[in-house]
N, C-alpha and C positions, 0 to 999 in steps of 0.2 A: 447590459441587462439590468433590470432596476427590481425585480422578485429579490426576497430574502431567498438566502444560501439556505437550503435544503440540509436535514439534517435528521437524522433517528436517537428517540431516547431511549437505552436499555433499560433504563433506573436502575436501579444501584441503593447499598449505604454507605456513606465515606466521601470523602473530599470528590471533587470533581476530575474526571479523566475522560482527553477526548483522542478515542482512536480515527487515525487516518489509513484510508485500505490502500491496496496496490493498484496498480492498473489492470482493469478487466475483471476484478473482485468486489461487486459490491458489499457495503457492510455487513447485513445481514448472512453472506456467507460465511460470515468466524463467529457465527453465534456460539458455534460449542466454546472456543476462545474466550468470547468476551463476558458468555454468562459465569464463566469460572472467576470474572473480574467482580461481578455487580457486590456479593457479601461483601467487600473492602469498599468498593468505589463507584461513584454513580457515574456509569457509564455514555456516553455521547458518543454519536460518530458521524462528522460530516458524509453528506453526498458529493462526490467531487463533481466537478464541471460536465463531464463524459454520461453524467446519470441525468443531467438537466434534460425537461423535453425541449427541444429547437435546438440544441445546442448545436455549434459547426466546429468539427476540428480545425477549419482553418482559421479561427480565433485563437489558436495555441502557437506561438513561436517560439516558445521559452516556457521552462518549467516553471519561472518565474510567476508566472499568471496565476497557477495554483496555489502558490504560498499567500498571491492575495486576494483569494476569493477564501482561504482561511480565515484571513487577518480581517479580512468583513464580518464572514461568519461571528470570528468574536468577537469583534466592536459590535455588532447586532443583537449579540444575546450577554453583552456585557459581563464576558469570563476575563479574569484575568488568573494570573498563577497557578494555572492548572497545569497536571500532569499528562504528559504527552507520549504517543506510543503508535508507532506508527511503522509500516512495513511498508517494504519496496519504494515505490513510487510515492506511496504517503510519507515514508518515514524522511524522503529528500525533501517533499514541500514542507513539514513541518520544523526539518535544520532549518532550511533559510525565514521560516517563519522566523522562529525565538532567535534570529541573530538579528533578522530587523525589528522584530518587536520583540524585546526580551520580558517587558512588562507580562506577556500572555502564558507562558512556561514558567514553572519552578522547577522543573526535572521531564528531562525527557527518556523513553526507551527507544531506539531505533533497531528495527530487525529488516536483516538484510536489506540494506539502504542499495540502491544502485550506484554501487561507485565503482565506478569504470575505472579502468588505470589509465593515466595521463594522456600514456601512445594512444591510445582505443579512442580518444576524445579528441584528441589533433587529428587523427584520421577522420574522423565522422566531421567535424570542423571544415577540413581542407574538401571536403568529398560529401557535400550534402543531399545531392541527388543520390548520389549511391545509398546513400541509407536504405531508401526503400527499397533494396535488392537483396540486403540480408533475409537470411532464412528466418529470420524470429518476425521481420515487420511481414514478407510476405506469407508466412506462418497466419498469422493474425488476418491476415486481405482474404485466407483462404475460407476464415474458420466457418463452420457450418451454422447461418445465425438465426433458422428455421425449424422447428420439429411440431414432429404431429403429439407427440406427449410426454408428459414429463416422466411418463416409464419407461418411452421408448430411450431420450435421452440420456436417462441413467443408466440403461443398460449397454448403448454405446460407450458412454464414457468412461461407463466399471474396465471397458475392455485396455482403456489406453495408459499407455505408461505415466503419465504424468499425473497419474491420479492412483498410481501403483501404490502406496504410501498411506493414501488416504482411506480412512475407515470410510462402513458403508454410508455412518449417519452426516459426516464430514460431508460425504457427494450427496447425500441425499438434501443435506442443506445449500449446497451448491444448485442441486439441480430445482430446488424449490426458489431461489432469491438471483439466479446467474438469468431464471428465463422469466418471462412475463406473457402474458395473455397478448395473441395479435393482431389488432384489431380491424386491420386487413385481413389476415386470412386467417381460418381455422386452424386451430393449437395453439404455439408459441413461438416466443421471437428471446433473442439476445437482450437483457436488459441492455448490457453495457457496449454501444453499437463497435462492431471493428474495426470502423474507421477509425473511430476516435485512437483504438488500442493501439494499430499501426502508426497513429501521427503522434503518439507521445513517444512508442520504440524508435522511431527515427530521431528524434529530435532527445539525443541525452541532455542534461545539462552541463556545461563548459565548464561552469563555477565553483562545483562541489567541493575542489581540495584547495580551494583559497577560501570559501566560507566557512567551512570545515573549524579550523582552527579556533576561530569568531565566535563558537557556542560558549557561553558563560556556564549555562545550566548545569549539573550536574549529568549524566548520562549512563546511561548503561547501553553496550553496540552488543546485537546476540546474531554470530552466523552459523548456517548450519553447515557439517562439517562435509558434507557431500553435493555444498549447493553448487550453481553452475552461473550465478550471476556476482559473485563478490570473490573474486581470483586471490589466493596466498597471499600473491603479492601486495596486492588492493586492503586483504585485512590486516598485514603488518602497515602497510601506508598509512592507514585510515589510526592505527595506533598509536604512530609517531606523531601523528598531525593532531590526536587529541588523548594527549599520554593524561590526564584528569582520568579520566574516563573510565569506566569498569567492562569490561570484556568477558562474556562467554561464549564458547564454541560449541553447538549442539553435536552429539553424538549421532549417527542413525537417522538423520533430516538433511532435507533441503531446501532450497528457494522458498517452498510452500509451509513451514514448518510449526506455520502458527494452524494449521490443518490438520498436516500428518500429527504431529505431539502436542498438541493444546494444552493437554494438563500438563507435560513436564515444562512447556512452555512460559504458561502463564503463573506457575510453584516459581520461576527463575524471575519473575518480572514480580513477584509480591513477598518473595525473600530480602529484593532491595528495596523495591520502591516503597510498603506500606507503610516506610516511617518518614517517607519523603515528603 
C-alpha cells in the first residue's frame, strides 16, 4: 500500500506523544484516557493496519508488520524522540519499534504488553492451525459486527462482563468510535473488522522475550492486578528480562484498564513520564 499511515491528532501542550491501541480498540475509544494526557502532551495516535479501508488480514504473518507501518508512520510525519505509550497489541509493536529504531522513542509506557509466557508461544509455534480454535480467536469469529443502533448496542454491551468495569461514558465512547455508519445496510457495522481481530489473536509474536531485553529507552510496564492476559509469571519474567525499568501493578483493574481507571491510569503515566 503506497497511502500515508492514517493517524488522529488529540492536540495537546507539551512534547510530543504517540499512543498505540490494542487490537480491536480504535483510538478514539480511550478518549477519556488520552484527553487526561493533552494539558501535558500533544497527543497522536496511529490507526493501525486493521482500521485501513481494503485492508486484508492475510497481509499480517508477524506482528512484525505492525511495528513497520509505525516506523513509516514516523518517517512520514518526521517524529523523532518521542514519547511512547502503548497498550496490548500497540504496546508490543511499539517495543519492537524503538529496538529497531531507537532514534523515534525517548521513553516509553507499555500497559499490559502481550507477553505470553514462553510454553504458551512454543505451543502456538508448534501448532499454528490450532490457533484458530481458542476460545479468544473464535471469540472474535463470532463477535456480533452489525447493529440497528448505537442505543441498541450500548445497551447490549452495558449487559456483558467485559465491560463490567467500565463506566457508562467509557462505553458510550466505545460504542460511539468501536461502530461506524454501514453503508451497505441500515445502522451500523464494526469499525475494527473481526477478522482482522482473530488473525492477530492467532498469530502472538515469537520474539517478544528476546527483543525484550534490547529496549534502551527508559520504560515504565503497568499491569492490572486482575488482568487475564499478562500471567505472574510473565510479569516477574518481563521484570528480569528488563530489571531498568519501573513497574506498577494496578489495583481493582484489568486487561482494559486504561478504560475501567483512566484517571488513576494516566495520574501513574504523568507522575513519571512529564519530566521525561
Amino acid at each position: 500500500m503506497t497511502r500515508s499511515i492514517p493517524f488522529i491528532d488529540f492536540s495537546g501542550e507539551g512534547p510530543l506523544l504517540h499512543f498505540a491501541h490494542a487490537n480491536a480498540y480504535p483510538p478514539r475509544c480511550y478518549r477519556q484516557f488520552l484527553e487526561l494526557l493533552t494539558p501535558h502532551f500533544h497527543v497522536v495516535a496511529m490507526e493501525q493496519r486493521p482500521l485501513w479501508p481494503d485492508a486484508d488480514p492475510a497481509e499480517l504473518t508477524d506482528w512484525q508488520l505492525l511495528s513497520e507501518d509505525m516506523i513509516r508512520l514516523f518517517d512520514e510525519q518526521g517524529w523523532r524522540q518521542v514519547i511512547g505509550v502503548g497498550h496490548s497489541m500497540g504496546a508490543v509493536a511499539m517495543m519492537r519499534t524503538a529496538v529497531t529504531r531507537p532514534d523515534l522513542f525517548r521513553a516509553l509506557v507499555m500497559v499490559e504488553p502481550v507477553f505470553l509466557l514462553p510454553a504458551l508461544l512454543e505451543m502456538a509455534a508448534a501448532h499454528p492451525d490450532a490457533a484458530y480454535q481458542l476460545p479468544l480467536v473464535q471469540s472474535a469469529l463470532r463477535r456480533r459486527r452489525q447493529f440497528e443502533s448505537r442505543e441498541y448496542a450500548f445497551e447490549r454491551w452495558r449487559r456483558k462482563s467485559v465491560f463490567a468495569r467500565w463506566s457508562d461514558e467509557s462505553l458510550q465512547d466505545y460504542v460511539n468510535y468501536a461502530l461506524i455508519p454501514d453503508a451497505e445496510n441500515s445502522g451500523f457495522r464494526l469499525a475494527y473488522p473481526r477478522e482482522w481481530e482473530a488473525r492477530i489473536y492467532a498469530l502472538p509474536p515469537q520474539w517478544v522475550w528476546d527483543v525484550l531485553p534490547q529496549v534502551a529507552q527508559p520504560t515504565l510496564g503497568i499491569r492490572g492486578a486482575e488482568t487475564d492476559t499478562i500471567a505472574p509469571e510473565a510479569w516477574q519474567l518481563w521484570q528480569e528480562k528488563q530489571p531498568q525499568a519501573q513497574f506498577v501493578e494496578m489495583a481493582d483493574a484489568g486487561h482494559m484498564l486504561l478504560m475501567e481507571r483512566p484517571s488513576a491510569a494516566a495520574q501513574i503515566i504523568l507522575d513519571v513520564m512529564r519530566d521525561a
